[in-house]
C-alpha positions in Angstrom: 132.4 136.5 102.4 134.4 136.0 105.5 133.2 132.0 107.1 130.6 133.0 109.6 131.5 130.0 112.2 128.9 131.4 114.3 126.6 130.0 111.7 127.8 126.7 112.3 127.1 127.6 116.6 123.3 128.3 115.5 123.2 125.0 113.0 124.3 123.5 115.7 121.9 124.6 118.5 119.0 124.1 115.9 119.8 120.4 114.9 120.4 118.9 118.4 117.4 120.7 119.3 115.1 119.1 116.1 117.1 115.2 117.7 115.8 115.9 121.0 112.2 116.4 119.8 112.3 113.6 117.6 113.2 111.8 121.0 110.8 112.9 122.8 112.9 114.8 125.1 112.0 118.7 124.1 108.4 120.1 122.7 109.5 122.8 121.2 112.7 121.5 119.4 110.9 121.3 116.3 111.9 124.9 115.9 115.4 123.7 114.9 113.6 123.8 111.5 112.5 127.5 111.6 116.2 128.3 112.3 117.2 126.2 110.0 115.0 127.7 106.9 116.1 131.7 108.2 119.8 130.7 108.0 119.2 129.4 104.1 117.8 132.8 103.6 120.2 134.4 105.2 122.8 132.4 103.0 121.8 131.9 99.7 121.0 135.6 99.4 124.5 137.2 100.6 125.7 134.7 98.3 123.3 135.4 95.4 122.9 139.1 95.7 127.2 139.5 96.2 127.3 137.6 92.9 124.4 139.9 91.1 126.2 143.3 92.0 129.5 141.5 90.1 127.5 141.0 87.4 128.5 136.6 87.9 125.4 135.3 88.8 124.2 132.2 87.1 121.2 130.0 87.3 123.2 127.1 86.1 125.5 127.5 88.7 123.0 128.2 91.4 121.1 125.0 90.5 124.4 122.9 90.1 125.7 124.1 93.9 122.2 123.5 95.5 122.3 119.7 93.6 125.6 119.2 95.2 124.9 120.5 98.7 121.6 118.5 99.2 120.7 115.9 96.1 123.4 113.0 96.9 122.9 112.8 100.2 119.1 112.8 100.5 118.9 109.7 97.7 121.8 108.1 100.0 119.6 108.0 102.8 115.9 107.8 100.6 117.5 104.3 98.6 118.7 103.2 102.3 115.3 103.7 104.0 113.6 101.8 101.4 116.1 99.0 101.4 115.9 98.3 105.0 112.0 99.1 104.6 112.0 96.0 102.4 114.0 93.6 105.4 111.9 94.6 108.3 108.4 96.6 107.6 105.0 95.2 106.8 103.1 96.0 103.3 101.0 98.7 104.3 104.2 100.8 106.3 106.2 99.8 103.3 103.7 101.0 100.9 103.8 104.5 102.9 107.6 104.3 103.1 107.6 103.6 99.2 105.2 106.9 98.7 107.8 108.8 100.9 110.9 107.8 98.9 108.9 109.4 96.0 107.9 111.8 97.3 111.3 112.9 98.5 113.1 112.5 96.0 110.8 114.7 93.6 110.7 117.5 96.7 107.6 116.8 97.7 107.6 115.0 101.3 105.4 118.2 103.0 102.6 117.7 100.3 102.3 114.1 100.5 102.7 115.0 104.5 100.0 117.2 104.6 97.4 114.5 102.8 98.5 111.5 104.9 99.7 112.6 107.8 98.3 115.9 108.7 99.4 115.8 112.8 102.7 116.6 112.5 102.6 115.9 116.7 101.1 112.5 115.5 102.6 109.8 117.4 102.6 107.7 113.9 105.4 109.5 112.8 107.9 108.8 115.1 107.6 105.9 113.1 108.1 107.2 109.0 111.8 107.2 108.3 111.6 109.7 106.2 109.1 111.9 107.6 111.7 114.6 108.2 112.7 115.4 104.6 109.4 117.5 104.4 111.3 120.7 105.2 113.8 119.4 102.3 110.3 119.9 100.3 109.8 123.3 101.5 114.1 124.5 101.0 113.8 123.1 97.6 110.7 124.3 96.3 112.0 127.9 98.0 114.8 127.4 95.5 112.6 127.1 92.1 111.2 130.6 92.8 114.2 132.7 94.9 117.0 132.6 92.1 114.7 134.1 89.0 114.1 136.8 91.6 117.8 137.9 90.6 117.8 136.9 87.4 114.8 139.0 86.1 116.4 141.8 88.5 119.6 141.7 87.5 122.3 144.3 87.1 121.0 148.1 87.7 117.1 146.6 88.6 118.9 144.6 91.6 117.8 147.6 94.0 114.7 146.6 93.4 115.1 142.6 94.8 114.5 144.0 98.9 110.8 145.0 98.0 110.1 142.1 95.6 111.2 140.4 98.8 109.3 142.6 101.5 106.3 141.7 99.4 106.1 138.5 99.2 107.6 138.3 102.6 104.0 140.2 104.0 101.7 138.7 101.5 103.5 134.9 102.8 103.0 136.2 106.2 99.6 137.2 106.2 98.6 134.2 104.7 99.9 132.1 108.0 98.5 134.5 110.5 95.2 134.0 108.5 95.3 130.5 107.7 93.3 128.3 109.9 94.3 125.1 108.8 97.2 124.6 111.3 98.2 121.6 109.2 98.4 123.4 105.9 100.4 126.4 107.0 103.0 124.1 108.6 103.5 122.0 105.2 103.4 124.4 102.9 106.0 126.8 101.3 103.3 129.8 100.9 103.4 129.6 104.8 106.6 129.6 105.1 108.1 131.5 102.7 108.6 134.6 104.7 111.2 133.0 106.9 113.6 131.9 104.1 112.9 135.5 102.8 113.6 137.0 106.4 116.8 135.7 106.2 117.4 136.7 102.8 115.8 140.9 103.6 118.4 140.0 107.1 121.6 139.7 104.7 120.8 142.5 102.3 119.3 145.8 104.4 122.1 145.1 107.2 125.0 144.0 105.5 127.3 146.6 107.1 127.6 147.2 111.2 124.5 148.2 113.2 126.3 148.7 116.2 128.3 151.6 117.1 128.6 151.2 120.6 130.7 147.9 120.7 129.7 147.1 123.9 125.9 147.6 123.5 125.8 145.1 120.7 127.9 142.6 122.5 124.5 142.8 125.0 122.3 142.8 122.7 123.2 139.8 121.1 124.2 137.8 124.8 120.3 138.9 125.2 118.9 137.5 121.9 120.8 134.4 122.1 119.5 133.7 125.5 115.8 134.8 124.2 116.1 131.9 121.3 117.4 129.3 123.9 114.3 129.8 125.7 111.5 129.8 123.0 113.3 126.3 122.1 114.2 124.6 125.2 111.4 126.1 127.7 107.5 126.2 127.6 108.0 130.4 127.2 105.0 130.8 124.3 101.6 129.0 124.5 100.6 129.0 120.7 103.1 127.6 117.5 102.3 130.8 115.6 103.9 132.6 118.3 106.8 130.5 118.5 107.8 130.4 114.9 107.5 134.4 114.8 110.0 134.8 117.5 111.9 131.8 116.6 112.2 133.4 112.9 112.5 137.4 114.1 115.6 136.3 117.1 117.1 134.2 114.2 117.2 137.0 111.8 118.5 139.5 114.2 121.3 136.8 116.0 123.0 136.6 112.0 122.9 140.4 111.1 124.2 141.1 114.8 126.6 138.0 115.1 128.3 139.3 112.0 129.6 142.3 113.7 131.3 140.3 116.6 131.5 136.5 115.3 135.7 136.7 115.2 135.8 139.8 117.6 133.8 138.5 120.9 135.3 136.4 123.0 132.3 135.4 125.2 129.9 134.6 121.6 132.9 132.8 120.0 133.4 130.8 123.0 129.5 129.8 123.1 129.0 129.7 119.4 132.0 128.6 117.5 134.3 126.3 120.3 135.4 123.6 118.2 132.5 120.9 119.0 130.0 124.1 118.1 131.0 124.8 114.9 132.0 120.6 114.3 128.3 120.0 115.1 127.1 122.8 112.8 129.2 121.6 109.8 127.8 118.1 109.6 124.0 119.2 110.5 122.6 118.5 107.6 124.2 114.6 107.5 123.0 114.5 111.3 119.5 116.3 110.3 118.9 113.4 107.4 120.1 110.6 109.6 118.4 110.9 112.9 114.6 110.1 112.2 115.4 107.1 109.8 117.7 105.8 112.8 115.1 106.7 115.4 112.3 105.7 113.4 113.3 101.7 112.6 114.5 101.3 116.0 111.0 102.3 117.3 109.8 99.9 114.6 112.3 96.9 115.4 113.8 96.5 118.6 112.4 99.3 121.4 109.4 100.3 122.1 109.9 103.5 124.5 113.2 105.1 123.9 114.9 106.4 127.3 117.7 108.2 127.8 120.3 105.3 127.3 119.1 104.4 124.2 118.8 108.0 123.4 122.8 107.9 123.7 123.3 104.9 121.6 121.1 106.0 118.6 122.7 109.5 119.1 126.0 108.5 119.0 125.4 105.8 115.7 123.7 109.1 113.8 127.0 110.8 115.5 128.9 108.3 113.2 127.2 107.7 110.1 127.0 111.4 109.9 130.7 111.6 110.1 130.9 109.1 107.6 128.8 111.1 105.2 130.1 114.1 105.8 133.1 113.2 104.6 132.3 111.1 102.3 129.4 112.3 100.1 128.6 115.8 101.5 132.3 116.9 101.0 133.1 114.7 97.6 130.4 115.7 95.3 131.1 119.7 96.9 133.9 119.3 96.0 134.4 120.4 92.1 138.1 119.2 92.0 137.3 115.9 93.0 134.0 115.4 91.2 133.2 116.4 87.9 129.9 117.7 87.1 128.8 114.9 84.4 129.8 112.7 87.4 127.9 114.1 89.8 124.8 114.3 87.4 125.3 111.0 86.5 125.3 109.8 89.9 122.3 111.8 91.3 120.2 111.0 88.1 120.8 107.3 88.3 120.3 107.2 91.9 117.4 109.3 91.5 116.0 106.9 88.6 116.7 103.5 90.6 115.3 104.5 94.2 112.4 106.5 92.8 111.3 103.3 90.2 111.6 100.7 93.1 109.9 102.8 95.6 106.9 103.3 93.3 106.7 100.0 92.2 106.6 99.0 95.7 103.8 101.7 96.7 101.6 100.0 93.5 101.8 96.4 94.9 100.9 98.0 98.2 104.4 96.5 99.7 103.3 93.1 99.6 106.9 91.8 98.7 106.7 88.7 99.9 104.3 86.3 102.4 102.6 88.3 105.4 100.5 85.0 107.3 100.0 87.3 110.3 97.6 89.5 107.7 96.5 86.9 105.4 98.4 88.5 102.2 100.4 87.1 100.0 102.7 87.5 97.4 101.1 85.7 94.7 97.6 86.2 95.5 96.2 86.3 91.9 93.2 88.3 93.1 95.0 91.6 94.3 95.0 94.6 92.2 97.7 97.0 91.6 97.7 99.9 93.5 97.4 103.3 92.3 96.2 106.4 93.7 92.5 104.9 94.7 91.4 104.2 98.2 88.4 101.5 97.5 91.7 99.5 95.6 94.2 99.7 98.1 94.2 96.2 99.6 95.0 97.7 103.1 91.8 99.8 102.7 89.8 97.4 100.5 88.1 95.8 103.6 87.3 98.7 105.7 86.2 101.0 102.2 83.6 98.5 101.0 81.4 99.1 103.5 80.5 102.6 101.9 78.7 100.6 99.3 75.9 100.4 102.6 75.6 103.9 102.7 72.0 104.0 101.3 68.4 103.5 102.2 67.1 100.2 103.7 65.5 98.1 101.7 61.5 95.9 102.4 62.6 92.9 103.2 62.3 91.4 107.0 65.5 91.2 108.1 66.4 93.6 111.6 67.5 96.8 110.3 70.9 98.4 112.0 72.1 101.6 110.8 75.8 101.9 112.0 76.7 105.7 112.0 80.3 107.3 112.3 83.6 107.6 110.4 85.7 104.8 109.3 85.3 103.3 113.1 81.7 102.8 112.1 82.8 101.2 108.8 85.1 98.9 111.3 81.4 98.3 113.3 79.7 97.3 110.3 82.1 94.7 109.3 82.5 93.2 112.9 77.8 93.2 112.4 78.4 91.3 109.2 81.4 88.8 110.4 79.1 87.8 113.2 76.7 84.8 113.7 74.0 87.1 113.1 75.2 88.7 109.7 71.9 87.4 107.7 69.5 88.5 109.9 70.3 92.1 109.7 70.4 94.5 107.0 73.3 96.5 108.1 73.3 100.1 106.6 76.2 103.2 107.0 75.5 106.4 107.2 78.3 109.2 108.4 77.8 111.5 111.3 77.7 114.4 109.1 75.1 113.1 106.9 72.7 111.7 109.8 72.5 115.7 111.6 72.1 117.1 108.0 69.0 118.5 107.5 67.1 116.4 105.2 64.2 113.8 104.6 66.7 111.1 102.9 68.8 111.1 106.6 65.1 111.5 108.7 63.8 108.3 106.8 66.9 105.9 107.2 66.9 107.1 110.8 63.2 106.2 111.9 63.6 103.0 110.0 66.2 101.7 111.9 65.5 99.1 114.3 69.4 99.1 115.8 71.3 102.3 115.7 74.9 101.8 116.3 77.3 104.7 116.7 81.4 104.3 116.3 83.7 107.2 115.5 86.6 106.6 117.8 85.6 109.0 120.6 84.5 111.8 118.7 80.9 111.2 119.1 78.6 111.7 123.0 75.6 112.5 124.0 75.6 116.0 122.2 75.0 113.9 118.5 71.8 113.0 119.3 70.7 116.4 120.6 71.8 117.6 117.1 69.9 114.8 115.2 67.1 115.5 116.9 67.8 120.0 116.2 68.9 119.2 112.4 65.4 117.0 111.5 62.8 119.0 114.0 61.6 116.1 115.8 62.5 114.0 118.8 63.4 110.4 117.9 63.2 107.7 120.1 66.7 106.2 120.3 65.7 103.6 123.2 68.2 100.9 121.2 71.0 102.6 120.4 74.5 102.0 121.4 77.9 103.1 121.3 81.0 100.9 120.0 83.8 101.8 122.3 87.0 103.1 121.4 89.6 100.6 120.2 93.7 100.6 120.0 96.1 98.2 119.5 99.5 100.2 120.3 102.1 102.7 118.9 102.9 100.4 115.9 102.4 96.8 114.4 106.3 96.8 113.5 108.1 95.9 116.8 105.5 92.9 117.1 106.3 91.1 113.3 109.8 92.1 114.3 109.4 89.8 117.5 108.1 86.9 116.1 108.8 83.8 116.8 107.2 80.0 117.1 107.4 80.3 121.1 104.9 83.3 121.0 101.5 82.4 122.4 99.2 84.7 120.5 96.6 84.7 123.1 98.6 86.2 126.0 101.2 88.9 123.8 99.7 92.3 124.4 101.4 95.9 124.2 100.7 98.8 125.9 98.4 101.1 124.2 98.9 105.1 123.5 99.1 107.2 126.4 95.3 109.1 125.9 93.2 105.9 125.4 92.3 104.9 128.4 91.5 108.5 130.0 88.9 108.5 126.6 87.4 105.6 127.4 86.3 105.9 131.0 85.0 109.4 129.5 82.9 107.7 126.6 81.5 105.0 129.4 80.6 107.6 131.4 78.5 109.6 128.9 76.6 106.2 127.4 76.5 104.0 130.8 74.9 100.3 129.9 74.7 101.5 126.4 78.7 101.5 125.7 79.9 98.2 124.4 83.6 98.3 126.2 86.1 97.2 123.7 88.7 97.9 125.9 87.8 96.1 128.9 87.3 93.1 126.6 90.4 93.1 125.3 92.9 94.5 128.0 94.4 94.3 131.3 94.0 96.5 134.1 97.8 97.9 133.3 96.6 99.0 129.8 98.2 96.5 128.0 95.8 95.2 124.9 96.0 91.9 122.8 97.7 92.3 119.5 96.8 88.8 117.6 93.7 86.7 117.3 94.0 83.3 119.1 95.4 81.9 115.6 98.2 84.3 115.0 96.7 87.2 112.9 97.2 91.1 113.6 93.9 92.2 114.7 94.3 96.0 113.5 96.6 96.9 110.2 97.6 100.0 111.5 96.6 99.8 115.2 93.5 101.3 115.1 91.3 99.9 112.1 90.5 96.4 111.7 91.7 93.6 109.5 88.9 91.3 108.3 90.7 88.5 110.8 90.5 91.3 113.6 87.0 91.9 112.6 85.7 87.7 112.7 87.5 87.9 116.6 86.0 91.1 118.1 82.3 89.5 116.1 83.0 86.6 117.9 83.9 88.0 121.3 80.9 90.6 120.9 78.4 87.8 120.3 76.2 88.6 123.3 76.1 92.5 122.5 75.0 91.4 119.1 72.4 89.5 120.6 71.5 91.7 123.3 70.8 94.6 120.7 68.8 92.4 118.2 66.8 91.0 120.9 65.7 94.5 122.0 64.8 95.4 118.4 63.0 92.5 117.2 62.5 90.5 120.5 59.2 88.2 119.3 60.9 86.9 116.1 64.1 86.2 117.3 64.0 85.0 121.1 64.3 81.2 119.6 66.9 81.9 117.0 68.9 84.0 119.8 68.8 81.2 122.3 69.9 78.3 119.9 73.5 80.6 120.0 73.4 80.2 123.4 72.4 84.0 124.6 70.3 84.4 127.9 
């Protein structure tokens, strides 16, 4: 095969456009992945089917290239991540960062994406390091399957390879125009199979010239250019479906087309393969591996907002170590002259043994590696349990999960009865109800929002027993809930004491804050600003429940939107920004005393009026 430096043009247009979305800067850059996956097609099978019709293809050698090309440099970057995840991150972003090393490593990043961080739009991961390796997941598991295509197709049955790839190609493709788990067809290979295969059916049905009017073709591929520019870098399609089917269909046809005029067209060479073009293109994949783990701890250390200076800086230091890498491990372990394949495999698989070991073991002691005061864990705390693969035992989620135990009936005794109903926001209310001054009075219960509007006399009954119904889910919950309470059970309860915990945030990340401090903070005035959509959420939620919304957010911010961080004695009120720590829960209990009151008093006014006013409640 002739070098297609036009290649390099297109790897270059996709990975500056997949930087600028993990800036901020461009929406739709995140189709710099879709190119990325046709052009693999596209390569590995002109190399793989070239080397079937010569009778020299080899598994062994196919699986030895693709462990050169891509292994060294992804545990390069994995064993750095966690190293400077150890320096700077706290345990529960460590313990995630130590699942991610893992889960890279083994080629797995998009299926431990899809179970923990399902949004890939989430603001959260702007701040995993490693959160871009899931299309590494999706490449390599692409690579298990494609080469036994050939192998079991080999010599006069290799005709048959384009409909073995045509099939699978619809079958892959009707699955992710049918699929209506938007998260699950962007993670997963079955989804996204038909684009490395488009690119593979691209390099063998149109391997000679299409064109035989030169100057046509030169138009046609000016015109699809410009089309793939757009979908990326302009608002042009409304849906995602819609962009990666034109995104993957342009890319397809720019390769077969480009072919025909890559070293012949002045205009496309000049656009696609001027030296910086094709410069950009060759060290991609070091630039694609290094930006989000640069981005990503800079978010989490030292900026909060990145703007377009210190989009330049961080640009230009993933500019650098990708040069570095390039040349250095990208181009070494290539390299067959210079590095041996016992080297290389003893290199990877040591790598791969030491990075994958530490990362685990940090993931099972839930990345408590040393003291964390600010979250009351430490180190040697003989009372924590390992972690493995169970929620109720994660000491991040120990706290918050306990509450399920409450999700039963209420019992005879006297004390007020509270049902607290929602998701794990509820389970945040019923902790702040049992950290409070009132906490043996009530008998606080939990019930979900799916379980109170299902149909049944288990729900009815805890429901008409409660004196105190309180509702958290984060803004997910209004008015409508109680309409379908009342639809799902047949009756029409009288919900004249229930109320609505507000919506609570504490910011983009915890990181930049432990990153920042130091003895001269006063922990009763440092605040942050909180996400973008809270506030417009709140006012909506206030709106809908009037005097019965318990404001958080006016409790505990400014008028600017910015929100205290710490409790008065130095602790993080929120883990992750949104749920409580048990220290965050004792403050908010504290500072919702009179709410507490307010709603016992309505339930159980008689009885309690003396105890209430002894806590000093009017």
């Amino acid at each position: 095969m002739k070098y297609r430096t036009d290649i390099d043009g297109l790897r270059a247009l996709a990975v500056v456009a997949v930087i600028l979305f993990h800036l901020g800067f461009l929406p739709n850059g995140y189709l710099g992945v879709d190119v990325f996956f046709v052009i693999s097609g596209y390569l590995i099978t002109s190399i793989v089917y070239g080397k079937s019709e010569a009778r020299k293809f080899s598994i062994i050698d196919f699986y030895e290239r693709r462990i050169r090309r891509i292994i060294p440099l992804l545990l390069v970057v994995t064993t750095l991540a966690l190293l400077l995840g150890l320096v700077v991150m706290l345990p529960d972003d460590l313990e995630n960062l130590g699942q991610s090393v893992v889960a890279s490593n083994v080629s797995a990043n998009n299926i431990l994406m899809y179970f923990t961080s399902a949004d890939y739009w989430s603001v959260r991961n702007d701040y995993k390091p490693l959160m871009h390796t899931w299309s590494l997941g999706i490449e390599e598991q692409f690579y298990l399957l494609y080469p036994f295509i050939f192998f079991a197709l080999g010599g006069p049955r290799l005709k048959y390879v384009k409909y073995v790839l045509l099939t699978l190609s619809i079958a892959s493709l009707a699955a992710f125009l049918w699929q209506e788990d938007e998260s699950a067809k962007f993670y997963f290979i079955q989804y996204r199979f038909f684009e490395l295969a488009a690119g593979g059916l691209g390099a063998i049905l149109f391997r000679k010239s299409i064109f035989t009017h030169y100057g046509l073709g030169r138009y046609c591929l000016y015109g699809l250019l410009a089309l793939t520019a757009a979908i990326m870098f302009l608002p042009v399609l409304a849906t995602n479906e819609s962009r990666v089917l034109a995104t993957t269909g342009l890319s397809v046809a720019l390769l077969v087309v480009g072919k025909q005029y890559f070293d012949t067209d002045k205009v496309y060479s000049w656009i696609m393969a001027n030296p910086v073009m094709t410069f950009i293109g060759a060290i991609s994949y070091s630039l694609y591996m290094w930006h989000q783990l640069i981005f990503a701890f800079a978010r989490y250390t030292v900026v909060e907002e990145i703007t377009p200076s210190w989009a330049a800086g961080l640009s230009a230091l993933t500019l650098g170590l990708s040069v570095l890498t390039y040349y250095g491990v990208e181009n070494t372990f290539r390299d067959r002259k210079r590095m041996r394949t016992r080297t290389v495999l003893l290199f990877t698989g040591g790598l791969f043994v030491l990075s994958t070991v530490a990362a685990f073991y940090v993931y099972s002691i839930g990345g408590v590696v040393r003291d964390y005061p600010e979250l009351a864990l430490y180190k040697d705390d003989p009372h924590r349990k390992l972690n493995l693969l169970s929620r109720s035992q994660n000491i991040h989620n120990a706290y918050n999960e306990r509450v399920r135990d409450l999700n039963m009936d209420f019992s005879g005794n006297n004390k007020i009865k509270v049902l607290v109903v929602g998701n794990s926001f509820a389970r945040d209310a019923a902790n702040i109800l049992l950290e409070s001054e009132f906490g043996e009075s009530m008998e606080v219960r939990y019930a979900t929002g799916n379980f109170v509007v299902k149909p049944g006399g288990q729900a009815l009954k805890r429901l008409q027993e409660a004196e105190v119904i309180l509702i958290a889910a984060q803004g997910e919950l209004s008015n409508t809930m109680l309409q379908e309470i009342d639809e799902a059970h047949g009756v029409k309860m009288d919900y004249g004491n229930t109320w609505v915990l507000g919506t609570k945030d504490f910011g983009n990340s915890n990181g930049i804050h432990y990153n920042r401090l130091t003895p001269e903070i006063d922990y009763r005035t440092y605040r942050t600003r909180m996400k973008s959509n809270v506030l417009p959420k709140n006012e909506w939620l206030r709106t809908e429940w009037g005097d019965r919304y318990i404001d958080l957010i006016a409790m505990l911010s400014t008028e600017e939107g910015e929100v205290l961080v710490f409790t008065p004695d130095g602790r993080f009120i929120s883990q992750d920004t949104i749920h409580l720590t048990k220290s965050g829960a004792q403050y908010l209990a504290s500072v919702l005393s009179d709410h507490i009151a307010a709603m016992l008093l309505v339930a159980r006014k008689s009885d309690m009026e003396t105890e209430i006013i002894q806590v000093g409640y009017e």
